[in-house]
C-alpha positions in Angstrom: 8.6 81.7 100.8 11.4 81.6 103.2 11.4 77.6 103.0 11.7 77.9 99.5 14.0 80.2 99.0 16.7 78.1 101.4 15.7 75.5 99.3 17.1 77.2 96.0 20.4 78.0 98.2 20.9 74.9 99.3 20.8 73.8 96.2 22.7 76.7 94.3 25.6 75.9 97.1 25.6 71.9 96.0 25.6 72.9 92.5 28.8 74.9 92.8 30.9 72.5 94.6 30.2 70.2 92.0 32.0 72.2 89.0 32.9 69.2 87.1 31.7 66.1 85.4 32.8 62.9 88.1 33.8 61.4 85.2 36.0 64.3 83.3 39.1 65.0 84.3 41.3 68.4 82.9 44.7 68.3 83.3 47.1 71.6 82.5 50.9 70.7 81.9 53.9 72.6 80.8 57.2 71.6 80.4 60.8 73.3 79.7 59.5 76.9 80.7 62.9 77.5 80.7 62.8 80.5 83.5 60.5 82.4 81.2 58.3 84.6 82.9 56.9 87.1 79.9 56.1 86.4 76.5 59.1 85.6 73.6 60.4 88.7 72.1 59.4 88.1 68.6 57.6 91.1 67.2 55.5 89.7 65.1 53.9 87.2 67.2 55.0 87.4 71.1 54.2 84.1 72.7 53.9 83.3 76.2 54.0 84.5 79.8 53.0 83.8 83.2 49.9 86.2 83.2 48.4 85.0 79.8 48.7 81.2 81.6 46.9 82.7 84.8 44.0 84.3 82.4 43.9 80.6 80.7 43.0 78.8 83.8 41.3 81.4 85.7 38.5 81.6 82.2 38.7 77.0 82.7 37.6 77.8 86.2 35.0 80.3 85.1 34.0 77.4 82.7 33.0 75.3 85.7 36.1 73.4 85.1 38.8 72.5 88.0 42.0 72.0 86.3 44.9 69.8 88.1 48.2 71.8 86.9 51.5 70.3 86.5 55.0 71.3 85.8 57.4 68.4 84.7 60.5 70.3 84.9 63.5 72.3 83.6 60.9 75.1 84.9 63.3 77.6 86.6 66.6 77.9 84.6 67.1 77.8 80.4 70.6 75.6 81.1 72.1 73.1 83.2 75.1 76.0 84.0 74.6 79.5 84.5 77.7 82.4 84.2 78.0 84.0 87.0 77.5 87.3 87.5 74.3 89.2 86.2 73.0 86.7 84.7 72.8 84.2 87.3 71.3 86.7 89.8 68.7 87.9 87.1 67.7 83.9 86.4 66.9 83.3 90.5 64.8 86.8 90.4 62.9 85.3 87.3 62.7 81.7 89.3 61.3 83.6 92.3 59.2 85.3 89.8 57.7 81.8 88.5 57.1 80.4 92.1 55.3 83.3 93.3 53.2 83.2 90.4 52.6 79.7 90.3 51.9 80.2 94.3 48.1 82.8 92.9 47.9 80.8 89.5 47.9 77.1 91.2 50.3 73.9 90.9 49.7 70.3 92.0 53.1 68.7 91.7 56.5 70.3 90.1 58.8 67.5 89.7 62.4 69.3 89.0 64.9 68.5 85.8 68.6 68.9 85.3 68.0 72.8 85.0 65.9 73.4 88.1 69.7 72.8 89.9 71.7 75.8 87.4 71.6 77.8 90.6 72.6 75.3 93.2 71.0 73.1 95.4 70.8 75.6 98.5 69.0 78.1 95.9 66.7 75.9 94.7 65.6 74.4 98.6 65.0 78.5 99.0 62.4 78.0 95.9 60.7 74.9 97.7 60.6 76.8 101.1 58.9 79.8 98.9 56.7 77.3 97.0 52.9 76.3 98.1 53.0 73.2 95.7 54.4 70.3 95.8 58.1 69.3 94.7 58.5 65.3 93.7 61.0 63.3 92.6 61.5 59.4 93.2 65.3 59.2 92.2 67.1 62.5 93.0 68.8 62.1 96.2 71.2 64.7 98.2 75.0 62.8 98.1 75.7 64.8 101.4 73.0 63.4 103.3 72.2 60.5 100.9 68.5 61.1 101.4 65.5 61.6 98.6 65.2 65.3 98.5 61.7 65.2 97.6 58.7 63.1 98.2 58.4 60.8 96.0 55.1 60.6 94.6 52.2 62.7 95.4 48.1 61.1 95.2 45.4 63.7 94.3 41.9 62.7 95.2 39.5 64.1 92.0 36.2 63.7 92.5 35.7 60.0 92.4 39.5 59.1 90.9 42.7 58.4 92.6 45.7 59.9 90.3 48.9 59.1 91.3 51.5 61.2 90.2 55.4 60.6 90.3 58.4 62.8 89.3 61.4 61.1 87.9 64.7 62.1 86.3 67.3 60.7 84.1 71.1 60.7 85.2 72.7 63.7 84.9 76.2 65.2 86.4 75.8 67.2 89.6 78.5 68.1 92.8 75.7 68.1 95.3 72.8 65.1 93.9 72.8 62.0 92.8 70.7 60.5 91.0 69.3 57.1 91.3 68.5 54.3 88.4 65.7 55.7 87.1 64.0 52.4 86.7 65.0 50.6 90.1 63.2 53.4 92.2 60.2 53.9 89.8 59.6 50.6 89.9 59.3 50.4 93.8 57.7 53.4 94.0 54.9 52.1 92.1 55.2 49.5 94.4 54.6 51.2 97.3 51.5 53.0 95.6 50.0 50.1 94.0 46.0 49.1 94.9 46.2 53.1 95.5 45.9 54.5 92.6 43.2 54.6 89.6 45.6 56.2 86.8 49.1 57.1 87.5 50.6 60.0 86.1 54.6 60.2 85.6 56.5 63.7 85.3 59.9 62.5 83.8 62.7 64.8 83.0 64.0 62.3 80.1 66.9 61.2 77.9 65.8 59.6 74.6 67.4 56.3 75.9 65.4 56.1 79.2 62.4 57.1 77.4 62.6 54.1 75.1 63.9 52.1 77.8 60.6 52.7 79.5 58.5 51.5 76.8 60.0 48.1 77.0 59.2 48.3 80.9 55.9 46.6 81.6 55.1 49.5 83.9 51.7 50.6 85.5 51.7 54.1 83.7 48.4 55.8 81.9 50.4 59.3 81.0 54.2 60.3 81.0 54.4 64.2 81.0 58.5 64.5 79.7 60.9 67.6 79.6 64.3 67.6 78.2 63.1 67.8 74.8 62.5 70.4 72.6 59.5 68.3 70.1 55.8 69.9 70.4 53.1 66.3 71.0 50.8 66.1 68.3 49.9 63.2 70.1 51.2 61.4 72.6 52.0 57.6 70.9 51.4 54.2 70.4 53.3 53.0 74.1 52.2 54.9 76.8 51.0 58.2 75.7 54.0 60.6 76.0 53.7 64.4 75.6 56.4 67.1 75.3 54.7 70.5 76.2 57.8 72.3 75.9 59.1 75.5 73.6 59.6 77.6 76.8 56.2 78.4 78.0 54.4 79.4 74.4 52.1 76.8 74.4 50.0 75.6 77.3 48.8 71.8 77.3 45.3 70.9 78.3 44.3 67.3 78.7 40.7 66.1 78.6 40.4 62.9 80.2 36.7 61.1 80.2 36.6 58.0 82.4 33.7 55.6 82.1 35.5 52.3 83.9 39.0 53.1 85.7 39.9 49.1 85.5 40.1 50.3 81.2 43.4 52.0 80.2 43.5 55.3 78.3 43.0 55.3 74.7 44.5 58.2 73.0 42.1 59.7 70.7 44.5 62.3 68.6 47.2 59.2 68.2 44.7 56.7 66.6 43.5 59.8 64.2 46.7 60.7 63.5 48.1 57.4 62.5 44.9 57.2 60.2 45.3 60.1 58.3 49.2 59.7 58.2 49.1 55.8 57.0 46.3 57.0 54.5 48.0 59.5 53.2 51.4 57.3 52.1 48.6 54.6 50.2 47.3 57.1 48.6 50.9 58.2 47.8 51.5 54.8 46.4 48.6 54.7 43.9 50.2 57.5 41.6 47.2 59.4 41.4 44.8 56.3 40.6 42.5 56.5 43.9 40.6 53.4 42.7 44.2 51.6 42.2 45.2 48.0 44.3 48.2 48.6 45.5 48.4 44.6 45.8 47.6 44.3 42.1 49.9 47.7 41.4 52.5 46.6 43.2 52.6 42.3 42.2 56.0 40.8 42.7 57.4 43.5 44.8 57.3 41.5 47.9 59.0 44.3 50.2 56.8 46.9 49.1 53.6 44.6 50.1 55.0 44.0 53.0 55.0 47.3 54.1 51.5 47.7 52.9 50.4 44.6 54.9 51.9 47.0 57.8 50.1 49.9 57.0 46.9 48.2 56.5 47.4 46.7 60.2 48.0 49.7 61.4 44.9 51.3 60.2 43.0 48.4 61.3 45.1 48.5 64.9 43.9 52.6 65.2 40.4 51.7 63.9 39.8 49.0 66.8 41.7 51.3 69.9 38.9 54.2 68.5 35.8 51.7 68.7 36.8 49.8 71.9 37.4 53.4 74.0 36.4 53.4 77.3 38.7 55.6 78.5 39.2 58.9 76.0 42.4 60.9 75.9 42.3 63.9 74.0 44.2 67.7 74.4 44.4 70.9 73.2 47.3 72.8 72.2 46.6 76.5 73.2 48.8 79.1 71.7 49.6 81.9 74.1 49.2 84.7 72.1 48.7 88.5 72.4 44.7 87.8 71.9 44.9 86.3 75.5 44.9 89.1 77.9 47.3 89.3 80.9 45.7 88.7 84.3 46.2 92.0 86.4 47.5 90.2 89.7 49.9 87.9 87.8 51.2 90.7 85.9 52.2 93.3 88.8 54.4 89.8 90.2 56.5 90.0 86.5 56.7 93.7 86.6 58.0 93.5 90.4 60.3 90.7 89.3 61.3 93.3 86.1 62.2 95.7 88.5 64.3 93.9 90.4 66.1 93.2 87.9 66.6 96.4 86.5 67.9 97.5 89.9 70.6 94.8 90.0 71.8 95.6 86.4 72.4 99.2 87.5 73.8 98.3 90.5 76.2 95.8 88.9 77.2 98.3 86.4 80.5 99.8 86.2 79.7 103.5 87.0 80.5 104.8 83.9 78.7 102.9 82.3 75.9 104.1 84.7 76.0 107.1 83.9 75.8 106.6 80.2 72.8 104.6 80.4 
């Protein structure tokens, strides 16, 4: 009986260090938090908040899943320049807030935007010596010391996968950084990780131009996570699948990654379905309510308008192939943050410290009469 029953331990303790498909992998990303720590003040539907992301992930872990959590920056601070005053203090009270949450709730790699330096470099080194995750960047250097301010890259080992994951930032103006070409350093940084790596992740604080720019790059990258833009993904493209999870921390992004050969790339599963039902919606469009209509017969002699067909048909036929061929699937889940997601207890008493602190510095920055008003 005793044999047995260390039998069915040692077996309940293998079990449970194996909490996730080898071949599965979850990803959790936000983007443009924007230094929000509770959820949005809209009546009607309040969105958001630190403890409602904690209860999230700590329910995926529950699930048997192991998320790998990113941030890919403009995390701390809603602008690039921040008044003076009250308001600046309150922001680096809410930023302490958001580390010492993300410190309980978990974070792989932050790789910081134009924001994440409203409050000055010194300020946001005081973050990173506060933080228990890692800070990345590739191309953001200090112009005092002319030295990378980050490490560059960072490589997770999941289960049986090598991710590489690298934070990178478009030019922006700063007194104390400078940032590199954004090209030049990815570029040997994927160098220096290459034969290392299995699927290589890239946390890019992004102009439209660079992002585009990119595309035309041939580039060893499966996934680019972007900030600076305010667009919600339905799907994350045609070039390398690109997702915005911004919209200041309403919305958490989960990624479901299934990987049956790593030498395959990553097929994006919502972009080819997308494309489907969007191309077959404008035919349908062009029939004028005749669903058994040929738009080559319909539309004879307009050699433009076939052309564009031709496209469309090709596009179809382009999605149809990607969804067949899959080896590698990428699909997501846009999860609303709503008031149906309860607040996790231990994340919640960080905000309401944080609250506190914040109350106490308005009062204490008040004129007194208007103290005593108050």
């Amino acid at each position: 009986m005793y044999k047995i029953l260390t039998i069915l331990l040692l077996f309940q303790f293998i079990y449970s260090q194996n909490i996730q498909d080898n071949n599965k992998i979850t990803l959790i990303v936000t983007t443009n938090v924007h230094g929000e720590i509770e959820p949005c003040g809209w009546p009607k539907k309040p969105l958001g908040g630190l403890a409602r992301k904690a209860t999230i992930i700590s329910e995926l872990i529950d699930e048997r899943i192991d998320p790998i959590i990113f941030d890919a920056g403009n995390l701390f601070f809603k602008k690039n320049i921040l008044d003076p005053g009250i308001a600046l203090e309150t922001a680096k009270i809410q930023a302490e807030v958001i580390v010492d949450s993300f410190n309980k709730i978990g974070c792989e790699a932050f790789s910081p935007g134009e924001n994440d330096f409203a409050a000055g470099l010194n300020f946001l080194n005081t973050l990173y010596s506060r933080s228990n995750f890692d800070y990345i960047s590739c191309n953001i250097y200090n112009k005092s010391t002319n030295k990378p301010l980050f490490a560059p890259y960072k490589i997770i080992n999941y289960y049986n996968c090598k991710i590489g994951v690298i934070g990178l930032a478009s030019f922006f103006e700063s007194k104390e950084v400078k940032i590199l070409d954004p090209f030049e350093m990815l570029n040997k940084t994927l160098e220096s990780i290459k034969g290392k790596t299995d699927f290589n992740i890239l946390l890019f604080n992004a102009n439209d131009q660079d992002l585009l720019s990119l595309y035309n790059h041939d580039l060893n990258i499966d996934i680019i996570m972007r900030s600076g833009s305010r667009t919600k993904s339905n799907d994350g493209g045609n070039d390398i699948p690109t997702f915005s999870a911004g919209d200041r921390g309403k919305y958490l992004y989960k990624f479901n990654l299934e990987i049956e050969d790593k030498d395959y790339p990553l097929v994006d599963i919502g972009w080819c379905n997308n494309t489907i039902n969007r191309i077959n919606n404008r035919l349908s469009k062009m029939k004028k309510g005749d669903l058994n209509a040929d738009l080559n017969i319909l539309y004879k002699g307009d050699e433009a308008t076939l052309r564009r067909i031709d496209n469309y048909n090709y596009q179809i036929e382009k999605a149809n192939n990607s969804l067949s061929n899959a080896i590698n699937r990428l699909t997501f889940d846009k999860i609303e943050m709503n008031k149906g997601i309860f607040d996790k207890p231990s994340i919640l008493k960080i905000v309401d410290r944080g609250n506190h602190r914040i109350n106490d510095l308005q009062g204490d920055l008040l004129p007194p009469i208007l103290q005593i008003k108050n």
